[in-house]
C-alpha positions in Angstrom: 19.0 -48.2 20.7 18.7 -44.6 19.7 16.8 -41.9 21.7 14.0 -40.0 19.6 14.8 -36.6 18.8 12.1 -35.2 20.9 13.7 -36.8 23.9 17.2 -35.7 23.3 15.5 -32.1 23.2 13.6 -32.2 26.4 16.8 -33.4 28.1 18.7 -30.8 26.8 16.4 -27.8 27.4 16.3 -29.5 31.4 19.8 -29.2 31.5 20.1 -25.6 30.1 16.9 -25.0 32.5 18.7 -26.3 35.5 21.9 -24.8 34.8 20.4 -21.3 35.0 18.6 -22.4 38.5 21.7 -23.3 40.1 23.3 -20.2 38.7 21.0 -18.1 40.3 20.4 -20.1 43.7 21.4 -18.2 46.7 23.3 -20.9 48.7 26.7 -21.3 46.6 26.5 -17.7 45.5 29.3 -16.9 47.2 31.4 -19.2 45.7 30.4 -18.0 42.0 30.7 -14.1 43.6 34.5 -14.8 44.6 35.2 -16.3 41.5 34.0 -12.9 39.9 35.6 -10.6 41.8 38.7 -12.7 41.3 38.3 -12.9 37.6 37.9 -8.6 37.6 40.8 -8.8 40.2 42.6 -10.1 37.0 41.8 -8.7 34.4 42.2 -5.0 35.8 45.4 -5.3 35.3 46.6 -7.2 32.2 50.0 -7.5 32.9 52.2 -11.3 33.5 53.1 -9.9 37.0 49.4 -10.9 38.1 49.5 -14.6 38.0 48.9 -14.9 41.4 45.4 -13.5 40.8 45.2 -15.6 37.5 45.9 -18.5 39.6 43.1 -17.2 42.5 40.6 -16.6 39.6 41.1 -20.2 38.6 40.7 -22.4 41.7 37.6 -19.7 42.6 36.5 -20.9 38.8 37.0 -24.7 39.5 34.8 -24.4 42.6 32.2 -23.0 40.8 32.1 -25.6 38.1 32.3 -28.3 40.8 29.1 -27.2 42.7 27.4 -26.9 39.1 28.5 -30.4 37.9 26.7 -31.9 41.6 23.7 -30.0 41.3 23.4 -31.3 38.2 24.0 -34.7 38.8 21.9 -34.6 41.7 19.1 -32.8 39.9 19.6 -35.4 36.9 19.6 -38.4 39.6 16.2 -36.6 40.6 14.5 -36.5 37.2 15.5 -40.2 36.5 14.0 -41.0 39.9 11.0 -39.3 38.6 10.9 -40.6 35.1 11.8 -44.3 36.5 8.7 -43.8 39.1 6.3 -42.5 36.4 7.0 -45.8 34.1 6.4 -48.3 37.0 3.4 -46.7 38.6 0.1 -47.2 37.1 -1.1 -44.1 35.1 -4.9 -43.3 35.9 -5.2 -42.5 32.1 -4.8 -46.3 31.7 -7.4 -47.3 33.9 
């Protein structure tokens, strides 16, 4: 079974929608502000001798995307929730 193409839009505008949310949420911004400091730590300097910093910029990146990868699969548990509730309740337009 395919999805409709208007479905696989909605889906994907949600996800683009929640991505910027969680981008812009105050609680892990300090883990997406270290990883930009560390990533201008880097590249200030492009010379080899700075893979230390490389290797900081990359584990401070590699939080980041962990904490965006759970908020979106919470978020995404949340709207199936939703969606799943929606189908099983009554609708008052059917009554």
């Amino acid at each position: 079974m395919s999805f409709p193409a208007w479905f696989i839009e909605t889906i994907q505008c949600r996800l683009v929608e929640v991505s910027a949310k969680i981008e812009h949420q105050s609680e892990p911004r300090q883990a997406f502000d270290e990883e930009r400091k560390a990533f201008q730590t880097l590249f200030a300097s492009m010379d080899i001798a700075h893979k230390p910093e490389f290797e900081n910029w990359e584990d401070k990146l590699s939080i980041k995307h962990s904490i965006i990868y759970e908020r979106l699969y919470l978020q995404g548990l949340k709207d199936g929730m939703q969606l799943a509730h929606s189908f099983t309740t009554p609708s008052a337009l059917s009554e």
